[in-house]
N, C-alpha and C positions, 0 to 999 in steps of 0.2 A: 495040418493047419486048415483046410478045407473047412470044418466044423465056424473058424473065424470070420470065414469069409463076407457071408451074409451080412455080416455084424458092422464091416468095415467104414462104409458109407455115413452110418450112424456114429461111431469109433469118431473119424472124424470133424464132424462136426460137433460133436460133445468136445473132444480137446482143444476144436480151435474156440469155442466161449472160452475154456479154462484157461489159454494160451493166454487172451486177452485179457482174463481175468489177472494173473498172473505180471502177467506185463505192465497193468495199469499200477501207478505206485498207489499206495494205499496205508492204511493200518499195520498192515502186514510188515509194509516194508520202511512205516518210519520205527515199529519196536526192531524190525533189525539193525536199520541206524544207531537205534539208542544203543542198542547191546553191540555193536561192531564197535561203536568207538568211545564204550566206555569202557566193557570190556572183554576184549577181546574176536579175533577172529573165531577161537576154538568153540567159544560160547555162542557167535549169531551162527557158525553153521550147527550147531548143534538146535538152537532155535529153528534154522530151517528145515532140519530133520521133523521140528515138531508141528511146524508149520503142513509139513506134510504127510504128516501122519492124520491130520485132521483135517486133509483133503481128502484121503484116504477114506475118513470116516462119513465123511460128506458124500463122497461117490458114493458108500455102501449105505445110507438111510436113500440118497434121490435113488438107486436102484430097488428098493425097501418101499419106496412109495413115500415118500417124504412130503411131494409138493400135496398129493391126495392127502395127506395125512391134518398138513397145515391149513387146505382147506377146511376139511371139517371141524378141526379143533382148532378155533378161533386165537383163543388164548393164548396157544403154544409158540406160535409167529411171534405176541407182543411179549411174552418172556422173554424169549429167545432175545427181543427186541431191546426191552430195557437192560437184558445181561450184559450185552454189547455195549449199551451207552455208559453202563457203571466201568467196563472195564475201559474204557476209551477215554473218561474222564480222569480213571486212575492211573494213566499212562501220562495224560497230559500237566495230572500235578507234578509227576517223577520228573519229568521234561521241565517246568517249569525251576522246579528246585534244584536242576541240576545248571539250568540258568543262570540264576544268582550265586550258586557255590557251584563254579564247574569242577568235575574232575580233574585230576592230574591226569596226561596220558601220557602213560609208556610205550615207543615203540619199540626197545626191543622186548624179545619175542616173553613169556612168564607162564610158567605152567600152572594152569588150573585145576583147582579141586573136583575132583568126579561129583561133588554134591552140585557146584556150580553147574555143571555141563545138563545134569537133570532137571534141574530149574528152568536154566536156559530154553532146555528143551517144553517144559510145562506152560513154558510162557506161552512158548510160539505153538503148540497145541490148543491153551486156552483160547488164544487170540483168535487161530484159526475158528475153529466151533464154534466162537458166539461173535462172529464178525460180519454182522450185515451185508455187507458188500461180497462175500462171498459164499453167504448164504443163496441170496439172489441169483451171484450166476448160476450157482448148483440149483435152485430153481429153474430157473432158462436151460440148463442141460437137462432137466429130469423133460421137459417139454420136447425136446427131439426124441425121445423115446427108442435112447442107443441100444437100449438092454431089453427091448420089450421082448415078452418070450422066448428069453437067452438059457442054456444050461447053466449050471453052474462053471464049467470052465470058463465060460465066455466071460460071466462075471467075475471073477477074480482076476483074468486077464484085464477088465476094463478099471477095477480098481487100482491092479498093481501100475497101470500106465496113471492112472491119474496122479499117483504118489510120483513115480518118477516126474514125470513134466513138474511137480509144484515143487519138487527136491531143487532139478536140475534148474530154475529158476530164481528160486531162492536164495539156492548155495550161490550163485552167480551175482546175487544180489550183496551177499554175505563179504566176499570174495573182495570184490570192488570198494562195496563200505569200508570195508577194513582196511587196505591195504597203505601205506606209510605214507604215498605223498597224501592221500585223502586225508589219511589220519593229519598229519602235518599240518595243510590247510583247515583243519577244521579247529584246529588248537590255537587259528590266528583269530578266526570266528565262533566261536563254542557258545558264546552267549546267544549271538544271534540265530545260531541253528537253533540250539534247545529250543528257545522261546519261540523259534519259527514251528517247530516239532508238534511243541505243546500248544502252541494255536491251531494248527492244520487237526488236531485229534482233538479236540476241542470241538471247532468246529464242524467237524464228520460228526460228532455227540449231539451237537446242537440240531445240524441239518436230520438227524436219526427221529430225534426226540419231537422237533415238529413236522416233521413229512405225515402225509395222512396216510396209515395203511391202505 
């Protein structure tokens, strides 16, 4: 492990953005809400599988040269940018309509279809990769420069940590969402979450949409 060591200093500080990143509630973690207590536990952690799989992919383009990349190519930032706001606006009509016609929820437990759990998963992938907010930290980590003239082991080690911390936070997030008295309480308030949901993503679209690059 000698070969890590060097790397360590940098290691850290990359993770503790993502930590924060991770921590702060966001996007991320009102589509878990949505999917924890509409439906199911099995499907937000499987979201947060997906969630972290596109952490994953994040570490490997900021190691790739990502922030250098978005400098030069102007463009690629405001895609990037409006992809986010379409899918944040399409989260907040779901939310919305799930407002005026809430689900039923079941707590006990119902097993779902492997097609649902891929979904799940796609969701919390999509969401990751074109989610503003944590594009930007992956931005601010590519600026500590953890990986700079790393081997390859070094990097796949700092990937494979970036996936676990956004797993092990997420699933934690998942976890809690879900669980019976949340769920319970939320079934006395359901209206008032969604709506609260769908305006919080909403408004992250809005603030998205006029912020100046």
């Amino acid at each position: 492990m000698e070969w890590l060591v060097p790397f360590l200093p940098g290691f850290t500080a990359a993770y503790a953005i993502q930590a924060v990143s991770v921590a702060s509630p966001g996007p991320g973690v009102a589509l878990l809400l949505g999917i924890a207590l509409s439906q199911g536990r099995a499907r937000a952690i499987a979201a947060s599988f997906g969630i972290a799989a596109g952490a994953a992919c994040l570490a490997l383009a900021t190691t790739q040269g990502l922030g250098l990349l978005m400098e030069r190519v102007a463009w690629l930032s405001t895609v990037i940018r409006l992809a986010g706001i379409c899918y944040l606006l399409w989260l907040a009509v779901k939310a919305w309509r799930r407002a005026i016609e809430p689900p039923s929820i079941a707590i006990a437990h119902v097993d779902r279809p492997a097609s649902g759990l891929s979904r799940a998963f796609a969701a919390g992938y999509l969401m990751q990769i074109t989610n503003p907010k944590a594009i930007v930290f992956w931005l601010a980590i590519a600026t500590v420069g953890a990986t700079n003239g790393a081997p390859m082991p070094v990097l796949a080690t700092f990937i494979a940590g970036a996936f676990a911390l956004s797993l092990a936070g997420h699933c934690a997030y998942a976890v809690l969402l879900s669980s019976s008295p949340f769920r319970l309480a939320y079934d006395h308030a359901r209206r008032w979450i969604e709506a609260a949901i769908g305006t919080f993503l909403a408004y992250v679209a809005f603030r998205l949409a006029t912020e100046r690059s």
